[in-house]
N, C-alpha and C positions, 0 to 999 in steps of 0.2 A: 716625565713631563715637568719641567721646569716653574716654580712656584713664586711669586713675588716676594713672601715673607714664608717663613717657617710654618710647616705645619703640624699644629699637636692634635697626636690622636688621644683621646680618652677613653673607658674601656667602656663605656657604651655603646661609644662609636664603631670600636672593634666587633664587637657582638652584634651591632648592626650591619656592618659589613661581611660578617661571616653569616647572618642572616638570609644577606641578597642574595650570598654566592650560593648557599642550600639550596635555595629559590630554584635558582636559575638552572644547576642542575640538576633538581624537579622536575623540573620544566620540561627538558632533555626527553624525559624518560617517559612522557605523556604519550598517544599513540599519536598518529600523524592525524587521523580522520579528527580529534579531538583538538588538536592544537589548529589545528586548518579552519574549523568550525566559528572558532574563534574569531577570526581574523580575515577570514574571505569577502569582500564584499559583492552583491549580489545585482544584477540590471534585473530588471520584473518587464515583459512585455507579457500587458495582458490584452483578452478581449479578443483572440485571433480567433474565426469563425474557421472550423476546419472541416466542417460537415454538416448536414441537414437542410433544411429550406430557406425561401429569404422568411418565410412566416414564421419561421421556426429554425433561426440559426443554432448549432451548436458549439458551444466554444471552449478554448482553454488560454490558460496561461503558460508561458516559455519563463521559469528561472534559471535565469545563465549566470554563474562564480564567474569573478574577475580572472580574467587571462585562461578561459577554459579553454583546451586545444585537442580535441578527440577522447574530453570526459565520455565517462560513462552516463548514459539519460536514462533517468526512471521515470514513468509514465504509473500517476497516481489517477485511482479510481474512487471514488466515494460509495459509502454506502447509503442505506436512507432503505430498505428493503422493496426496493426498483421504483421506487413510488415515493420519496421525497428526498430532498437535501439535496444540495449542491458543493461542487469542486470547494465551495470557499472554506467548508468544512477543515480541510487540510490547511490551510492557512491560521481559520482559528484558532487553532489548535498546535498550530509552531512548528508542523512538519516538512513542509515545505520550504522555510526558512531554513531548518535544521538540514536536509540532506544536502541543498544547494549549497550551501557555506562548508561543508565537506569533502564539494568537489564534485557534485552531480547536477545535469543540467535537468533540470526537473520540469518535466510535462504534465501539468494539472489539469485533466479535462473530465468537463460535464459528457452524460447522455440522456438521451432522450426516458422518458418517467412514464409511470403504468397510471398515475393522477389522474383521476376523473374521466381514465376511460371506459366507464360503464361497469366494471365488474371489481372495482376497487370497494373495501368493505369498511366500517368506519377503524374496526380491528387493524386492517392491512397498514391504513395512512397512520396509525395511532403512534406515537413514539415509543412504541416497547421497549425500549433502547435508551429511555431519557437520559436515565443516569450513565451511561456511555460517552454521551454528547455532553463535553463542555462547555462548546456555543452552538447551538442548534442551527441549522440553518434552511431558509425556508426554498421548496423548488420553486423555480421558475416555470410561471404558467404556462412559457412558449411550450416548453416541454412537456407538457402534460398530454395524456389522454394520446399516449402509445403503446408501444409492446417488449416482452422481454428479447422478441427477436430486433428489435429495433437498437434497444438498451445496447446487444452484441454485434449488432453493424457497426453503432457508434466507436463502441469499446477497439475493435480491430480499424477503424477510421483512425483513431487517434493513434496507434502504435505504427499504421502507414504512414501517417503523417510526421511523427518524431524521427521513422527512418527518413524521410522524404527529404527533410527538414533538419535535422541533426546538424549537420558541420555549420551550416547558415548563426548556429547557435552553441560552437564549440564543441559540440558533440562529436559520439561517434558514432552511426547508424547501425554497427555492429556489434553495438554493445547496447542492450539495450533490457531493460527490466521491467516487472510489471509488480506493482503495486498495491491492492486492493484492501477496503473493510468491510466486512459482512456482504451485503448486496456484490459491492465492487469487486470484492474478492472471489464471488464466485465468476462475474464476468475475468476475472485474468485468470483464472483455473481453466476457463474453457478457451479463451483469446487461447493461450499459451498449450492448449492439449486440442488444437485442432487439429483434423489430420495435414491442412493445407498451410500451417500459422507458419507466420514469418521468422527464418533461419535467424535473422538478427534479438530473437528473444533468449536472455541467458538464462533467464529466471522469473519466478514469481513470487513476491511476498503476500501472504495470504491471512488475514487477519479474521479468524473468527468464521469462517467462509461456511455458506448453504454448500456442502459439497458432494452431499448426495439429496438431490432432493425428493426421490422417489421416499427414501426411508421417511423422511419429513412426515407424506401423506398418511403412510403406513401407518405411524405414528399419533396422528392426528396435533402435530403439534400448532401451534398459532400462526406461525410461519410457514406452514400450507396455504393459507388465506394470500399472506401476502404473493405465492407463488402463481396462484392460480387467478390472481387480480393479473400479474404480467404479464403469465403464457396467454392468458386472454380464454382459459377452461379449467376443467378440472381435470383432475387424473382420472378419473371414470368415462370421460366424454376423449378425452383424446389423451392414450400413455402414449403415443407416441411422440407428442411435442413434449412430453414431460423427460421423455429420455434422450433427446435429441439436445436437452440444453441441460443435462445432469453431468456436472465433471465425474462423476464416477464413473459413469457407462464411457465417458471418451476413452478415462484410463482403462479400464475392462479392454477395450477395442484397439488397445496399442497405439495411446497417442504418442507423441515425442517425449521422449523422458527431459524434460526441462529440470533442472534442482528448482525446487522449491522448498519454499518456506513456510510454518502455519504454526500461528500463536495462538493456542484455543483454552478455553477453563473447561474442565470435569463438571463445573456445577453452572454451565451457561445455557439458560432457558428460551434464549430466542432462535440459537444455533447449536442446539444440544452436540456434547457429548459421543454420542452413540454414531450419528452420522459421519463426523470426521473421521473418528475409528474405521468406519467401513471401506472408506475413501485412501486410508493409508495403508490399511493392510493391501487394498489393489494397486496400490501405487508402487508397493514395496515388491511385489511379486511382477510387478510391470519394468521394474526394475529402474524407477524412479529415483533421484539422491532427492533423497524425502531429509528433510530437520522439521522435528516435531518438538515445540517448547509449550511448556506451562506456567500459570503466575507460582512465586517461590510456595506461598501456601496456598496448597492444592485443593483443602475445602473453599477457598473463595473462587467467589463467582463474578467474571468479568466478560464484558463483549466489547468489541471495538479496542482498535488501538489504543485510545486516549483513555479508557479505563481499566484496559491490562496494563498497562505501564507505570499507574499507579504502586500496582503489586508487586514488581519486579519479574525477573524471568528467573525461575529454577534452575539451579545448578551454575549457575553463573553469578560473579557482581558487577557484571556490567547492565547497566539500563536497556530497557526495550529497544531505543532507538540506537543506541553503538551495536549491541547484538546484531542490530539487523544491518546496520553500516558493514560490520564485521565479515558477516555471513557472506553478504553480497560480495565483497573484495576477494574471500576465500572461494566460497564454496560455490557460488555464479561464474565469475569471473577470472578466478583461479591465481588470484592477484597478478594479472597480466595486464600492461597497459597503464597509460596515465588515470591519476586522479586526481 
C-alpha cells in the first residue's frame, strides 16, 4: 500500500506489531462456541404465554442469536424446590445470555408452583439454597397454589411448544435439549425419560437434580417436605404418586436412553449425594450415555448451577458453562448440524 511520506518503524513499534499478530493468531485457536459468545448478538422476545389459564397464564422468553438457521434450542427450567423462583433466575444469573450468543436459540420458561397450596411448610418455601442463588427471585403469585403434576404438564408444554415453534425462531425442532436446576432438573429427567417424550429431545442438562425421590423420604432429608408440599401428600398416604414422578423408577422401567448430563457435589445437603448415585447406577445399567461431573474439590459443597461453577468442574479446565456448551455439541448432538 502506497504511503504519502516514508515510513519509520521503531522497535517498539516492531514489538507491537508482532504483539497483534500473536494476538490474532490466539485468537485462531479459541474454540468456536467461545469466540461466537463473544460476538453473536441476541433478539430477546419475551412474555409469550404458551400455556395455563387466562387467571393464571404461563409464560416464557424465545432468545434467538443473530442469523440463526436450524440452531439447536435449549429449553431452560428453573429451580426454586417446585415452590418458588421463576424463569428470570437464568437471566440473573447470565445464562441465558451465555448459550444464546453461542449459537442456541434458548427457551426460558416458567411453571406452575406448589406456593400456598395448602400443604407447603414454612421449611419447603425457605431458601435452603440461598447461597446457590445469586439473585434470588421471587414466584409469581399467578402461579401459586398448584401441583407437581401441574409443574410437569407445564414442563412437557414448553418443549411442545419450542418444537411447535422452533424454525419461526431459527431453530431446529429436531434438535432440541432440556436444561434444568435442582427442582427443574428433575422436571427434564422425567419430561426427557417419559415413556411417550417427544423424539426431538437430544438431551438433558441436569444440575443438582432430586432424582430419586423416594430415597429422599427414606432418608428423611428436608427436601421430603418440599416434595410432599408438590405431590400435594406424603409417601405414606400415596407411594404411588411419589413413584410416578421419581426419574429413577422411569429409568428402572426403560425410559429412552436420552445422553444426559449431571453436575452434583458429594457434600450437597439439599440434594444429597446418595440419591444421584442410585439414579446413575440405573441409568448406566439402563444403558443411558450417562456424564457424571463434580466441582474440581470434591470436599466442597455446592447446589445449583450458579454455585457449582464457582468451583470449577473436575478433571477438566474448562468452566461449567463451556463444559456443558461442550457436552451438548458432542455428546447430545454428535456435533451434527449448525450452531
Amino acid at each position: 500500500m502506497p504511503f504519502a511520506r516514508p515510513l519509520r518503524l521503531r522497535t517498539t513499534s516492531l514489538l507491537g506489531a508482532a504483539a497483534f499478530v500473536l494476538v490474532a493468531l490466539l485468537l485462531q485457536l479459541v474454540p468456536t462456541t467461545a469466540s461466537a459468545a463473544g460476538v453473536r448478538k441476541v433478539a430477546i422476545t419475551r412474555n409469550i404465554t404458551f400455556t395455563g389459564t387466562p387467571a393464571a397464564p404461563v409464560k416464557l422468553d424465545v432468545w434467538k442469536p443473530a442469523g440463526a438457521t436450524r440452531a439447536p434450542v435449549l429449553v431452560l427450567l428453573h429451580g426454586g424446590g417446585w415452590a418458588r423462583s421463576g424463569r428470570q433466575e437464568w437471566d440473573n444469573n447470565g445464562w441465558t445470555g451465555t448459550f444464546a450468543r453461542a449459537g442456541y436459540v434458548v427457551v426460558n420458561a416458567d411453571y406452575r408452583l406448589a406456593c400456598n397450596n395448602g400443604m407447603t411448610t414454612p421449611a419447603a418455601l425457605s431458601d435452603t439454597d440461598v447461597t446457590s442463588r445469586a439473585l434470588p427471585v421471587k414466584a409469581d403469585p399467578a402461579l401459586c397454589n398448584h401441583t407437581m403434576a401441574d409443574a410437569l404438564t407445564d414442563a412437557n408444554a414448553a418443549v411442545s411448544w419450542a418444537a411447535a415453534n422452533a424454525r419461526r425462531f431459527g431453530g431446529d425442532p429436531h434438535r432440541i435439549v432440556l436444561m434444568g436446576g435442582s427442582a427443574g432438573a428433575h422436571l427434564a429427567l422425567l419430561v426427557a425419560s417419559e415413556p411417550d417424550s417427544p423424539r426431538s429431545i437430544q438431551g438433558v442438562v441436569a444440575f443438582s437434580p432430586p432424582a430419586d425421590i423416594e430415597w429422599l423420604n427414606t432418608y428423611k432429608r428436608k427436601l421430603s417436605e418440599a416434595v410432599t408440599a408438590a405431590i400435594g401428600c406424603d409417601f405414606t398416604a400415596c407411594p404411588a404418586e411419589w413413584r410416578r414422578y421419581n426419574p429413577f423408577r422411569q429409568v428402572v422401567a426403560g425410559a429412552s436412553p436420552v445422553p444426559t448430563y449431571i453436575m452434583r457435589s458429594r457434600l450437597d445437603t439439599v440434594t444429597p449425594f446418595g440419591q444421584v448415585r442410585t439414579f446413575a447406577s440405573a441409568a448406566l445399567q439402563a444403558g443411558v450415555p450417562l456424564t457424571l461431573r463434580e466441582p474440581k474439590t470434591k470436599r466442597t459443597a455446592c447446589h445449583g448451577p450458579w454455585s457449582c461453577e464457582r468451583q470449577g468442574v473436575a478433571g477438566t479446565s474448562r468452566s461449567l458453562r463451556l463444559d456443558v456448551i461442550t457436552w451438548i455439541r458432542v455428546k447430545a448432538l454428535g456435533g451434527v448440524g449448525k450452531f
